[in-house]
C-alpha positions in Angstrom: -39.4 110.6 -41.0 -41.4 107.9 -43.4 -44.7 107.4 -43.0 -46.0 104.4 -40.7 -48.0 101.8 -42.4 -50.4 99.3 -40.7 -50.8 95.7 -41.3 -54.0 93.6 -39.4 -52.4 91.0 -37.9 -55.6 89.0 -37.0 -57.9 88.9 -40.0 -60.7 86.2 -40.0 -62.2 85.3 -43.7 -65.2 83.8 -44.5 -63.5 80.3 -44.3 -64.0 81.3 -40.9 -67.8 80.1 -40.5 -70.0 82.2 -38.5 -67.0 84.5 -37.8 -67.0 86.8 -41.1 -68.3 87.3 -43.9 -65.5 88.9 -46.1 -64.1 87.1 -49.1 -60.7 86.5 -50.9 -61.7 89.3 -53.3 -63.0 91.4 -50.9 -59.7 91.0 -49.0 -58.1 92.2 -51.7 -60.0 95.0 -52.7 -60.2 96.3 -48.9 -56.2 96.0 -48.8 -56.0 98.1 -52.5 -58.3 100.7 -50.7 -56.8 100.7 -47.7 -52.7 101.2 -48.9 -51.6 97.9 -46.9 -48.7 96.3 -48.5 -49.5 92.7 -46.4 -52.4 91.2 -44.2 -52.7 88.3 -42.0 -55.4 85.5 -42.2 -56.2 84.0 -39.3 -59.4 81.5 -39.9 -60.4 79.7 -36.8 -59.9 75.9 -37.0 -58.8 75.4 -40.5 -56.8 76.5 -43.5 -59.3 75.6 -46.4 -58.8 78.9 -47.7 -55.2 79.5 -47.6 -54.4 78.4 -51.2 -57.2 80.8 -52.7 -56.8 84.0 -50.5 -52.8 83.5 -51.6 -52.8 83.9 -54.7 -55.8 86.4 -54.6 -53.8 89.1 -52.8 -50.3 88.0 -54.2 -51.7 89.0 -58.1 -52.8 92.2 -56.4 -48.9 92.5 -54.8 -50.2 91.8 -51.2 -48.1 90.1 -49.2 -50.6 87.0 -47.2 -49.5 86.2 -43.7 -51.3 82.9 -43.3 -51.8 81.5 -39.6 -54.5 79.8 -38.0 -56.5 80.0 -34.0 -57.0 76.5 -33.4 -59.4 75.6 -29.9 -57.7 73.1 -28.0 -59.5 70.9 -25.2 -58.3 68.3 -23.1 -60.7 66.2 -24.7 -62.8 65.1 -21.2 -66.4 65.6 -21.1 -67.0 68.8 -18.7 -68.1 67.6 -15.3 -70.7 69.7 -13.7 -70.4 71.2 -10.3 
């Protein structure tokens, strides 16, 4: 039997404000020390990082999943009860 390997599948960055605090490099080191071949960014309510955190963990041969949690409202005021 081979060996399971784990991949976070909802990582917030520090592009994420107020979220985390963990950078592109610190991705990447984290990932080296932890054996994971790939990792998924998912900032809230942008992409600004995307490009950087990319090619960050692609040099290191990580694989970047990049997605993004976006808040959606109907765009009315909230009335009060």
């Amino acid at each position: 039997m081979t060996e399971s390997t784990f991949i976070h599948l909802a990582v917030r960055s520090s592009y994420s404000l107020l979220e985390s605090m963990i950078t592109p490099k610190g991705l990447k080191a984290w990932c080296a020390e932890q054996g994971m071949p790939a990792i998924a960014i998912t900032d809230r309510n942008n992409l600004f990082g995307a490009l950087e955190i990319s090619l960050t963990l692609t040099d290191a041969g990580i694989q970047p999943i990049m997605a993004c949690c976006f808040d959606v409202t109907d765009g009315l005021p909230k009335s009060e009860p």
